[in-house]
C-alpha positions in Angstrom: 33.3 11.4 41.6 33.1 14.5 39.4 33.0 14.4 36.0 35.9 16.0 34.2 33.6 19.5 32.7 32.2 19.5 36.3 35.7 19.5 37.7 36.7 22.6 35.0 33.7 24.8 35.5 34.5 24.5 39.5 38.1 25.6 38.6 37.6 28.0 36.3 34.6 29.3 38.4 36.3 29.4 41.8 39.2 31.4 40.1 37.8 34.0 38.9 37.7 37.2 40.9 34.2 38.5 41.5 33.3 40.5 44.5 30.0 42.2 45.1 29.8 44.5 42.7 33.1 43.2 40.6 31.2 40.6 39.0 31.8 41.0 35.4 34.5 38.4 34.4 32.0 35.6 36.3 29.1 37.1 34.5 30.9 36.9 31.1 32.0 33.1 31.3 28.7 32.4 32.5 27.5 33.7 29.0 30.1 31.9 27.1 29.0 28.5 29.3 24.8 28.9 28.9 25.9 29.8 24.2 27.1 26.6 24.3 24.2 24.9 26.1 21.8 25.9 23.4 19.7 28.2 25.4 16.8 29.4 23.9 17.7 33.4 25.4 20.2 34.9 28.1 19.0 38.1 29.9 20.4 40.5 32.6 19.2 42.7 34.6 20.3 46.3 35.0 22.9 45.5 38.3 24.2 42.6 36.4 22.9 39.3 37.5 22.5 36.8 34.3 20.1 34.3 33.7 19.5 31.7 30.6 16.2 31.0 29.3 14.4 27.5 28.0 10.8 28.2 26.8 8.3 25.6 27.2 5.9 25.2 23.9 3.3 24.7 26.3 0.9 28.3 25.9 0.9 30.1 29.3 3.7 27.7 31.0 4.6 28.3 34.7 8.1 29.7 35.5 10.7 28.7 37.3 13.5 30.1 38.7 16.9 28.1 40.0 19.0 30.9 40.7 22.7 30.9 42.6 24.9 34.1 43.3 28.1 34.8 41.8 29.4 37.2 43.9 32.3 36.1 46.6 33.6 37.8 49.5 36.6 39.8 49.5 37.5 43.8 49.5 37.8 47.2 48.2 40.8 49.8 48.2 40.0 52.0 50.4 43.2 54.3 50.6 46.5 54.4 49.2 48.9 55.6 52.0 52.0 57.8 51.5 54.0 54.3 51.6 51.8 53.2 49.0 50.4 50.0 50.9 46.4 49.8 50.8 43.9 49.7 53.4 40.5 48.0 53.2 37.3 47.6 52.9 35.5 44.6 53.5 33.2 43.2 51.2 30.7 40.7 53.1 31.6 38.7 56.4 35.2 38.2 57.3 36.5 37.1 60.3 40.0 38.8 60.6 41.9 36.0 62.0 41.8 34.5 58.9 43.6 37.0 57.1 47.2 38.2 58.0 50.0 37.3 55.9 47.8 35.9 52.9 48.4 36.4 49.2 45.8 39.0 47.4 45.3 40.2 44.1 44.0 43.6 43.0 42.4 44.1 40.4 42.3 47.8 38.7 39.8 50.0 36.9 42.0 48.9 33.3 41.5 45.0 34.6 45.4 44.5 35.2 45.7 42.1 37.7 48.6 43.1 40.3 49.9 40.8 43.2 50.6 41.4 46.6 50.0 40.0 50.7 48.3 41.2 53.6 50.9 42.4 55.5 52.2 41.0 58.9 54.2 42.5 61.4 56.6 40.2 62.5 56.3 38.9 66.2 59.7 40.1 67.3 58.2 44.1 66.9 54.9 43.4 68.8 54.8 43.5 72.8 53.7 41.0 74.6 50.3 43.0 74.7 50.1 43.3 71.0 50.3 39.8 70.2 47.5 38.7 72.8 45.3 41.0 70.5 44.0 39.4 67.2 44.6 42.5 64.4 41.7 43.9 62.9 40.7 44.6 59.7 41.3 48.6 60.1 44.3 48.3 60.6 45.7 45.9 57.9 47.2 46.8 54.9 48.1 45.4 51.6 51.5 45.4 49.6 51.7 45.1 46.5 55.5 46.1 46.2 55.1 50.0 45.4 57.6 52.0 46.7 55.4 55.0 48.1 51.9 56.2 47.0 52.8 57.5 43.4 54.2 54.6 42.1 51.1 52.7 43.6 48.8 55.1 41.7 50.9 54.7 38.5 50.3 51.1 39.1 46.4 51.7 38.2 45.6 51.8 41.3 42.9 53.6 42.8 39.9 53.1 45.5 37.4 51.0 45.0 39.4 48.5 43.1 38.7 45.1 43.7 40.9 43.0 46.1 40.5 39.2 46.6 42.1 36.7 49.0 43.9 34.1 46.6 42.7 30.5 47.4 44.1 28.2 44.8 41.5 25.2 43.2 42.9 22.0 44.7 41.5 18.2 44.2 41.7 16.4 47.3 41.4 12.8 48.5 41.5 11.3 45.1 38.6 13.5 43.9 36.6 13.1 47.4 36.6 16.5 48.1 37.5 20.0 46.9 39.8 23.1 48.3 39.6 26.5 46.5 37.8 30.1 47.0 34.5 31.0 46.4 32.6 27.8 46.4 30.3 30.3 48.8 28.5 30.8 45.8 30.7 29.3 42.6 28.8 26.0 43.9 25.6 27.3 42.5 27.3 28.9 39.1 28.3 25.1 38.4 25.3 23.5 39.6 23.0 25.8 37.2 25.1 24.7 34.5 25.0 21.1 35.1 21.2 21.4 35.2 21.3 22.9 32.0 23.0 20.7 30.4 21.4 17.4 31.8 17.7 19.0 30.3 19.4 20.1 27.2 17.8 17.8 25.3 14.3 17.4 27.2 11.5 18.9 26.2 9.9 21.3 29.6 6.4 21.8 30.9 7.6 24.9 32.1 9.7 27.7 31.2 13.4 27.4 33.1 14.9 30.5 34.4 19.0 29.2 35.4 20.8 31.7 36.2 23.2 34.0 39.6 22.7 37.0 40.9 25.0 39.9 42.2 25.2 41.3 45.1 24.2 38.5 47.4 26.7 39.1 49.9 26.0 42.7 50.8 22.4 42.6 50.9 20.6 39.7 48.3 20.3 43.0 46.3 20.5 41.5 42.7 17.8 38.8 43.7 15.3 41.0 44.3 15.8 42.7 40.8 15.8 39.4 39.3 12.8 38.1 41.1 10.8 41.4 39.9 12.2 41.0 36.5 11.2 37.0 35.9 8.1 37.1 38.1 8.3 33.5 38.6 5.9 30.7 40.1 8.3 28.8 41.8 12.2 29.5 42.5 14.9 27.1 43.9 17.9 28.9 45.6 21.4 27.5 45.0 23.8 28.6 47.7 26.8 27.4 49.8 26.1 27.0 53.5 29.0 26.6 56.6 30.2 23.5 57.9 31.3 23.1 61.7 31.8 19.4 61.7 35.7 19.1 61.9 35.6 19.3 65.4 32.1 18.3 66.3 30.8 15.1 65.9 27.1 16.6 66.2 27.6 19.3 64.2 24.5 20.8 62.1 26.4 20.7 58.3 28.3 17.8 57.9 30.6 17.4 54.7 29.3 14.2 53.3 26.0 14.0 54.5 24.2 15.3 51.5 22.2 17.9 50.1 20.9 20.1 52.7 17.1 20.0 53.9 17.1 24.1 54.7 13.8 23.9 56.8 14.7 27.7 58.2 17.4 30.5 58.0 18.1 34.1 59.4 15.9 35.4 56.1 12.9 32.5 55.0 10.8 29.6 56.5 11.0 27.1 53.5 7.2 27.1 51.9 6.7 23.6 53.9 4.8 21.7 51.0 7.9 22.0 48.9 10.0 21.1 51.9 8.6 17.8 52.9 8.4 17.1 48.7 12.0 17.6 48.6 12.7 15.3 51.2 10.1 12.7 50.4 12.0 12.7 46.6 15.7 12.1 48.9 13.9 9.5 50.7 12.2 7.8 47.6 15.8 8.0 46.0 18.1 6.8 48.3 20.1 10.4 48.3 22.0 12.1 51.1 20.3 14.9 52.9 20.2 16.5 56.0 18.1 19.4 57.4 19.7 22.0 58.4 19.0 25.0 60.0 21.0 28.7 59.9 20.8 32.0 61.3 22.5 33.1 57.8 20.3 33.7 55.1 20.3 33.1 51.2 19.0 34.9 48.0 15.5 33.0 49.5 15.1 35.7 52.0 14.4 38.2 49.5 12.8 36.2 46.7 10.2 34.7 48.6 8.7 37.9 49.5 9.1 39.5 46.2 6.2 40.5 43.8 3.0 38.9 45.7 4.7 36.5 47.7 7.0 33.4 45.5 6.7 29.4 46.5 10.5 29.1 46.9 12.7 26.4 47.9 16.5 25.8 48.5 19.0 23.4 47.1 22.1 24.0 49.1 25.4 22.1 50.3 27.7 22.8 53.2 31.4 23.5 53.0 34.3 23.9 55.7 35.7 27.3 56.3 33.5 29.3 53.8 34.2 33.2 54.0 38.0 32.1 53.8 40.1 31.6 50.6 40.5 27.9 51.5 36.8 26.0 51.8 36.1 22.5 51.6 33.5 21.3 49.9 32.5 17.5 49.2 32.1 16.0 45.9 29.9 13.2 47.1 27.5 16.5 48.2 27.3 18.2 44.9 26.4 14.9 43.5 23.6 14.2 45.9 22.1 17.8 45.6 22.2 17.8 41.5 20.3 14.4 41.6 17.8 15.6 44.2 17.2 19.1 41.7 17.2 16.8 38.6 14.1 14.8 40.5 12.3 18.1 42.2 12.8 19.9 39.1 10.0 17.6 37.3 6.5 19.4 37.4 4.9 16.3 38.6 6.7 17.2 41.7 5.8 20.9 42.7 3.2 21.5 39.9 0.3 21.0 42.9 2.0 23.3 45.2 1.9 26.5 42.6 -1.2 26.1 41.0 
Protein backbone atom coordinates (compact mmCIF):
# COMPACT_ATOMS: atom_id res chain seq x y z
CA UNK A 1 0.00 0.00 0.00
CA UNK A 2 0.87 3.65 -0.46
CA UNK A 3 2.19 5.62 2.06
CA UNK A 4 0.05 8.52 3.10
CA UNK A 5 2.60 11.70 1.29
CA UNK A 6 2.61 9.20 -1.65
CA UNK A 7 -1.14 9.05 -1.62
CA UNK A 8 -1.18 13.28 -1.34
CA UNK A 9 1.30 14.13 -4.01
CA UNK A 10 -0.84 11.60 -6.45
CA UNK A 11 -3.89 13.64 -5.43
CA UNK A 12 -2.71 16.78 -5.47
CA UNK A 13 -0.69 15.95 -8.63
CA UNK A 14 -3.52 14.35 -10.68
CA UNK A 15 -5.75 17.48 -9.81
CA UNK A 16 -4.11 19.89 -11.07
CA UNK A 17 -4.83 21.16 -14.54
CA UNK A 18 -1.85 21.15 -16.81
CA UNK A 19 -2.19 20.64 -20.50
CA UNK A 20 0.66 20.92 -23.04
CA UNK A 21 1.59 24.16 -22.76
CA UNK A 22 -0.64 25.05 -19.57
CA UNK A 23 1.77 23.62 -17.26
CA UNK A 24 2.51 26.26 -14.79
CA UNK A 25 0.46 25.37 -11.62
CA UNK A 26 2.17 21.63 -11.94
CA UNK A 27 5.54 23.24 -12.48
CA UNK A 28 5.00 25.52 -9.41
CA UNK A 29 4.12 22.63 -6.81
CA UNK A 30 6.74 20.71 -8.20
CA UNK A 31 9.14 23.67 -6.90
CA UNK A 32 7.36 23.87 -3.62
CA UNK A 33 7.80 19.73 -3.33
CA UNK A 34 11.79 19.50 -4.59
CA UNK A 35 12.46 23.21 -1.52
CA UNK A 36 11.44 20.92 0.85
CA UNK A 37 13.55 17.91 -0.30
CA UNK A 38 16.70 19.88 0.28
CA UNK A 39 17.92 19.97 -3.16
CA UNK A 40 21.02 21.27 -3.76
CA UNK A 41 19.54 23.62 -7.07
CA UNK A 42 16.21 23.66 -9.21
CA UNK A 43 16.50 24.79 -12.86
CA UNK A 44 14.12 25.25 -15.91
CA UNK A 45 14.42 25.51 -19.11
CA UNK A 46 13.13 28.32 -21.28
CA UNK A 47 9.60 26.19 -22.35
CA UNK A 48 9.15 25.36 -18.80
CA UNK A 49 10.13 21.86 -17.89
CA UNK A 50 11.70 21.80 -14.12
CA UNK A 51 14.33 19.75 -12.85
CA UNK A 52 16.02 19.53 -9.23
CA UNK A 53 19.66 19.11 -8.83
CA UNK A 54 21.87 16.86 -6.22
CA UNK A 55 25.71 17.42 -6.87
CA UNK A 56 27.95 14.69 -6.24
CA UNK A 57 31.35 15.81 -4.37
CA UNK A 58 32.97 13.45 -6.52
CA UNK A 59 35.21 16.05 -9.25
CA UNK A 60 33.93 15.37 -12.79
CA UNK A 61 30.86 13.02 -11.64
CA UNK A 62 28.64 11.51 -14.42
CA UNK A 63 25.07 12.76 -14.82
CA UNK A 64 21.96 11.44 -14.65
CA UNK A 65 18.82 12.21 -15.68
CA UNK A 66 15.23 10.58 -14.35
CA UNK A 67 12.92 12.69 -16.05
CA UNK A 68 8.79 12.27 -16.21
CA UNK A 69 6.41 14.76 -18.09
CA UNK A 70 3.90 16.83 -16.52
CA UNK A 71 1.87 17.72 -19.16
CA UNK A 72 -1.80 15.78 -19.52
CA UNK A 73 -4.07 15.59 -22.27
CA UNK A 74 -6.98 17.74 -22.61
CA UNK A 75 -7.95 21.08 -24.92
CA UNK A 76 -7.91 24.49 -26.07
CA UNK A 77 -10.86 27.15 -26.80
CA UNK A 78 -10.99 27.27 -30.01
CA UNK A 79 -14.10 29.62 -30.60
CA UNK A 80 -16.67 31.16 -28.74
CA UNK A 81 -19.96 30.92 -30.75
CA UNK A 82 -22.80 33.55 -30.87
CA UNK A 83 -24.55 31.21 -28.11
CA UNK A 84 -21.53 31.44 -26.29
CA UNK A 85 -20.74 27.55 -26.03
CA UNK A 86 -16.99 26.67 -26.94
CA UNK A 87 -15.54 24.51 -29.54
CA UNK A 88 -12.31 22.68 -29.32
CA UNK A 89 -9.14 21.88 -29.77
CA UNK A 90 -7.58 18.83 -28.82
CA UNK A 91 -4.54 18.68 -26.97
CA UNK A 92 -2.82 15.05 -27.55
CA UNK A 93 -4.70 11.79 -28.34
CA UNK A 94 -8.35 11.53 -27.58
CA UNK A 95 -10.63 9.13 -28.70
CA UNK A 96 -14.10 10.96 -28.94
CA UNK A 97 -16.27 8.33 -27.50
CA UNK A 98 -14.95 9.08 -24.44
CA UNK A 99 -16.11 12.45 -24.19
CA UNK A 100 -19.86 13.49 -24.45
CA UNK A 101 -21.73 14.63 -21.59
CA UNK A 102 -18.51 14.91 -19.18
CA UNK A 103 -17.79 17.66 -16.71
CA UNK A 104 -14.82 20.26 -17.85
CA UNK A 105 -13.14 23.08 -16.46
CA UNK A 106 -11.68 26.12 -18.24
CA UNK A 107 -9.35 27.72 -17.15
CA UNK A 108 -8.80 31.63 -18.33
CA UNK A 109 -5.83 33.83 -19.19
CA UNK A 110 -6.57 35.60 -15.25
CA UNK A 111 -6.39 31.80 -13.87
CA UNK A 112 -10.32 31.78 -12.83
CA UNK A 113 -11.32 28.42 -13.00
CA UNK A 114 -15.04 28.26 -14.65
CA UNK A 115 -17.15 24.97 -14.77
CA UNK A 116 -19.06 23.53 -17.33
CA UNK A 117 -19.88 19.91 -19.61
CA UNK A 118 -19.42 18.66 -22.97
CA UNK A 119 -22.57 19.03 -24.30
CA UNK A 120 -24.93 16.07 -25.41
CA UNK A 121 -27.80 16.13 -27.57
CA UNK A 122 -30.31 14.16 -26.18
CA UNK A 123 -31.30 10.92 -28.02
CA UNK A 124 -34.96 11.84 -28.56
CA UNK A 125 -33.53 14.85 -31.26
CA UNK A 126 -31.10 12.46 -33.19
CA UNK A 127 -32.49 10.15 -36.13
CA UNK A 128 -31.93 6.99 -36.16
CA UNK A 129 -28.92 7.72 -38.50
CA UNK A 130 -27.40 10.17 -36.16
CA UNK A 131 -27.21 7.97 -33.27
CA UNK A 132 -25.48 5.00 -35.30
CA UNK A 133 -22.68 7.74 -35.71
CA UNK A 134 -20.26 8.25 -32.78
CA UNK A 135 -19.84 12.47 -32.61
CA UNK A 136 -16.66 13.80 -33.26
CA UNK A 137 -14.65 16.17 -31.73
CA UNK A 138 -15.53 19.11 -34.38
CA UNK A 139 -18.48 19.16 -33.63
CA UNK A 140 -18.71 19.23 -29.73
CA UNK A 141 -19.11 22.05 -27.72
CA UNK A 142 -18.73 23.11 -24.23
CA UNK A 143 -21.16 25.01 -21.77
CA UNK A 144 -20.17 26.69 -19.38
CA UNK A 145 -23.68 28.35 -18.58
CA UNK A 146 -23.20 31.74 -20.65
CA UNK A 147 -26.03 33.07 -22.13
CA UNK A 148 -24.63 34.11 -25.64
CA UNK A 149 -21.03 34.99 -26.63
CA UNK A 150 -20.61 38.27 -24.68
CA UNK A 151 -21.34 37.16 -21.49
CA UNK A 152 -18.92 34.22 -22.28
CA UNK A 153 -16.21 36.74 -23.15
CA UNK A 154 -17.01 38.72 -19.94
CA UNK A 155 -16.50 35.47 -18.31
CA UNK A 156 -12.52 35.75 -19.22
CA UNK A 157 -12.93 33.75 -21.76
CA UNK A 158 -10.97 33.74 -24.75
CA UNK A 159 -9.16 31.13 -27.24
CA UNK A 160 -6.60 29.25 -26.29
CA UNK A 161 -7.65 28.89 -22.82
CA UNK A 162 -7.06 25.72 -21.25
CA UNK A 163 -9.91 23.17 -20.94
CA UNK A 164 -9.61 19.84 -19.07
CA UNK A 165 -11.76 16.78 -18.67
CA UNK A 166 -12.51 16.62 -14.77
CA UNK A 167 -11.52 13.03 -13.42
CA UNK A 168 -11.81 13.13 -9.68
CA UNK A 169 -8.69 11.25 -7.42
CA UNK A 170 -10.43 8.20 -6.02
CA UNK A 171 -8.82 5.29 -3.69
CA UNK A 172 -10.04 2.06 -4.69
CA UNK A 173 -10.02 -1.56 -3.40
CA UNK A 174 -8.82 -0.61 0.03
CA UNK A 175 -5.79 1.26 -1.35
CA UNK A 176 -5.17 -1.54 -4.24
CA UNK A 177 -5.51 0.65 -6.87
CA UNK A 178 -6.08 4.26 -7.97
CA UNK A 179 -8.91 6.24 -10.23
CA UNK A 180 -8.15 9.90 -11.11
CA UNK A 181 -6.83 12.01 -14.35
CA UNK A 182 -3.60 12.44 -15.47
CA UNK A 183 -1.72 9.53 -14.02
CA UNK A 184 -0.51 9.66 -18.00
CA UNK A 185 2.19 11.44 -16.75
CA UNK A 186 1.44 12.71 -12.84
CA UNK A 187 2.90 8.93 -12.21
CA UNK A 188 6.33 10.18 -13.04
CA UNK A 189 5.87 13.71 -11.13
CA UNK A 190 5.31 11.45 -7.93
CA UNK A 191 7.78 8.92 -8.71
CA UNK A 192 10.66 11.68 -9.10
CA UNK A 193 9.70 12.89 -5.89
CA UNK A 194 9.71 9.70 -3.99
CA UNK A 195 13.26 9.13 -5.44
CA UNK A 196 14.26 12.28 -4.08
CA UNK A 197 13.31 11.86 -1.06
CA UNK A 198 14.38 8.14 -0.39
CA UNK A 199 18.35 9.55 -1.51
CA UNK A 200 17.81 12.63 0.53
CA UNK A 201 20.09 11.63 2.94
CA UNK A 202 22.74 9.47 0.80
CA UNK A 203 25.57 10.71 -0.28
CA UNK A 204 25.76 10.15 -4.76
CA UNK A 205 28.53 9.10 -7.08
CA UNK A 206 26.85 11.03 -9.52
CA UNK A 207 25.17 14.10 -10.05
CA UNK A 208 21.07 13.52 -10.08
CA UNK A 209 19.03 15.45 -12.51
CA UNK A 210 14.92 14.61 -11.18
CA UNK A 211 12.82 16.39 -12.77
CA UNK A 212 9.33 16.54 -15.94
CA UNK A 213 9.14 18.03 -18.97
CA UNK A 214 6.47 19.98 -21.00
CA UNK A 215 5.14 19.34 -23.83
CA UNK A 216 5.37 15.60 -24.06
CA UNK A 217 2.17 15.06 -25.45
CA UNK A 218 2.30 17.15 -28.55
CA UNK A 219 5.68 16.25 -29.75
CA UNK A 220 8.41 15.27 -26.53
CA UNK A 221 9.27 18.92 -27.25
CA UNK A 222 10.45 20.02 -23.70
CA UNK A 223 12.62 16.74 -23.53
CA UNK A 224 14.71 17.58 -26.04
CA UNK A 225 15.44 21.16 -24.52
CA UNK A 226 16.05 19.48 -21.40
CA UNK A 227 18.35 16.77 -22.69
CA UNK A 228 20.42 19.65 -24.59
CA UNK A 229 20.44 21.72 -21.46
CA UNK A 230 21.68 18.78 -18.83
CA UNK A 231 23.79 16.87 -21.40
CA UNK A 232 23.56 13.86 -19.42
CA UNK A 233 25.42 10.26 -19.37
CA UNK A 234 22.64 8.31 -18.69
CA UNK A 235 18.69 9.16 -18.42
CA UNK A 236 15.71 7.01 -17.12
CA UNK A 237 12.31 7.95 -18.54
CA UNK A 238 9.24 7.97 -16.24
CA UNK A 239 6.09 7.63 -18.09
CA UNK A 240 2.51 6.03 -17.94
CA UNK A 241 1.91 3.36 -20.50
CA UNK A 242 -1.91 1.80 -21.61
CA UNK A 243 -3.34 -1.17 -20.23
CA UNK A 244 -5.72 -3.51 -22.35
CA UNK A 245 -6.08 -6.32 -19.86
CA UNK A 246 -9.74 -5.92 -18.66
CA UNK A 247 -10.94 -7.90 -21.26
CA UNK A 248 -7.90 -9.85 -22.31
CA UNK A 249 -6.47 -12.37 -20.42
CA UNK A 250 -3.20 -12.12 -22.70
CA UNK A 251 -3.09 -8.74 -22.84
CA UNK A 252 0.51 -6.92 -23.13
CA UNK A 253 0.15 -4.29 -19.85
CA UNK A 254 -1.39 -5.89 -17.16
CA UNK A 255 -2.38 -3.87 -13.96
CA UNK A 256 -0.55 -5.74 -11.22
CA UNK A 257 2.10 -7.29 -12.99
CA UNK A 258 4.83 -4.82 -12.23
CA UNK A 259 7.07 -2.36 -13.46
CA UNK A 260 7.28 -2.49 -17.13
CA UNK A 261 10.39 -4.02 -19.09
CA UNK A 262 9.99 -1.36 -22.30
CA UNK A 263 12.29 -3.51 -24.60
CA UNK A 264 10.82 -1.21 -27.70
CA UNK A 265 8.28 1.64 -28.61
CA UNK A 266 6.91 3.71 -31.66
CA UNK A 267 10.17 6.23 -30.79
CA UNK A 268 13.46 4.03 -29.04
CA UNK A 269 14.97 0.56 -28.89
CA UNK A 270 15.98 0.43 -25.17
CA UNK A 271 20.09 0.63 -25.10
CA UNK A 272 20.01 -3.35 -24.44
CA UNK A 273 22.84 -3.46 -21.79
CA UNK A 274 20.77 -1.31 -19.51
CA UNK A 275 17.76 -3.43 -20.44
CA UNK A 276 18.80 -6.89 -19.52
CA UNK A 277 20.48 -4.86 -16.14
CA UNK A 278 17.16 -3.74 -15.35
CA UNK A 279 15.69 -6.97 -15.51
CA UNK A 280 18.50 -8.92 -14.05
CA UNK A 281 18.06 -6.31 -10.80
CA UNK A 282 13.81 -7.37 -10.90
CA UNK A 283 15.01 -10.89 -11.09
CA UNK A 284 17.69 -10.62 -8.30
CA UNK A 285 14.93 -8.76 -6.20
CA UNK A 286 12.02 -10.63 -6.43
CA UNK A 287 9.95 -7.50 -8.07
CA UNK A 288 7.15 -7.50 -10.54
CA UNK A 289 7.97 -6.70 -14.16
CA UNK A 290 6.89 -7.38 -17.37
CA UNK A 291 8.25 -6.47 -20.89
CA UNK A 292 6.28 -4.73 -22.77
CA UNK A 293 6.26 -3.47 -26.01
CA UNK A 294 4.27 -0.24 -27.69
CA UNK A 295 3.81 1.51 -30.84
CA UNK A 296 3.48 4.78 -28.48
CA UNK A 297 6.52 6.42 -27.61
CA UNK A 298 7.88 8.38 -24.49
CA UNK A 299 10.12 11.37 -23.75
CA UNK A 300 12.95 8.35 -24.61
CA UNK A 301 12.39 8.87 -28.28
CA UNK A 302 13.82 12.14 -28.32
CA UNK A 303 16.41 11.97 -25.52
CA UNK A 304 18.18 9.11 -26.69
CA UNK A 305 19.10 10.75 -29.79
CA UNK A 306 19.87 14.02 -28.33
CA UNK A 307 23.37 15.75 -28.17
CA UNK A 308 25.77 12.63 -29.43
CA UNK A 309 23.58 9.90 -28.86
CA UNK A 310 22.33 9.37 -24.59
CA UNK A 311 22.40 5.58 -22.85
CA UNK A 312 18.69 5.88 -21.88
CA UNK A 313 16.44 3.65 -20.15
CA UNK A 314 12.67 3.61 -19.05
CA UNK A 315 10.94 3.04 -15.85
CA UNK A 316 7.30 2.94 -16.70
CA UNK A 317 3.87 1.36 -15.30
CA UNK A 318 0.65 0.60 -17.13
CA UNK A 319 -2.75 2.07 -16.38
CA UNK A 320 -6.46 1.24 -17.67
CA UNK A 321 -8.04 3.79 -19.83
CA UNK A 322 -5.20 6.44 -19.96
CA UNK A 323 -6.05 9.46 -22.35
CA UNK A 324 -9.55 9.47 -20.39
CA UNK A 325 -10.31 11.45 -17.14
CA UNK A 326 -10.84 8.09 -15.37
CA UNK A 327 -7.44 5.74 -15.45
CA UNK A 328 -6.56 3.02 -13.30
CA UNK A 329 -3.52 2.59 -12.11
CA UNK A 330 -2.17 -0.08 -9.55
CA UNK A 331 -0.51 0.68 -6.36
CA UNK A 332 1.20 -2.66 -6.14
CA UNK A 333 2.95 -1.24 -9.66
CA UNK A 334 4.18 2.00 -8.43
CA UNK A 335 5.66 0.17 -5.63
CA UNK A 336 7.48 -2.43 -7.74
CA UNK A 337 8.79 0.26 -10.22
CA UNK A 338 10.16 2.74 -7.26
CA UNK A 339 12.08 -0.26 -5.79
CA UNK A 340 13.40 -1.46 -9.10
CA UNK A 341 14.72 2.60 -9.78
CA UNK A 342 15.94 2.75 -6.12
CA UNK A 343 18.22 -0.62 -7.14
CA UNK A 344 19.14 0.56 -10.93
CA UNK A 345 19.77 3.93 -9.77
CA UNK A 346 23.10 2.75 -7.88
CA UNK A 347 26.22 3.31 -10.07
CA UNK A 348 27.47 -0.13 -9.48
CA UNK A 349 24.61 -0.97 -11.71
CA UNK A 350 24.93 1.21 -15.06
CA UNK A 351 28.36 2.78 -14.27
CA UNK A 352 29.96 0.01 -16.93
CA UNK A 353 27.48 0.76 -19.44
CA UNK A 354 28.41 4.72 -19.74
CA UNK A 355 31.87 4.80 -19.25
Amino acid sequence: MLNKQQLTWFETLTQLDGVSGHEHAVARYLRSEYEKLGVDEIIQDNLGSILAVRKSKKANAKKVLVLGHMDEVGFLVKEITKTGVLKLHPVGGWFSQTLLAHRVRVTTRKGDVLNGTIGSIPPHMLSAEERAKPMEIPQMLVDVGAIDQADAKAMGIQPGDMVIVDGGFQVLNGGKRLLAKAFDNRYGCVMGLDLLAALKDQELDYDLYVGASVQEEVGLRGAQTVAQMVKPDLAIILDCSPANDAMATDAIGKLGEGVLIRVMDGSMIATKDLIYKFADICEAHDIKHQYYFSPGGTDAGIVHKSNEGIKTLTCCLCARNIHTASSILDTDDYLAAKEALIHFIDMKTWGDVVA
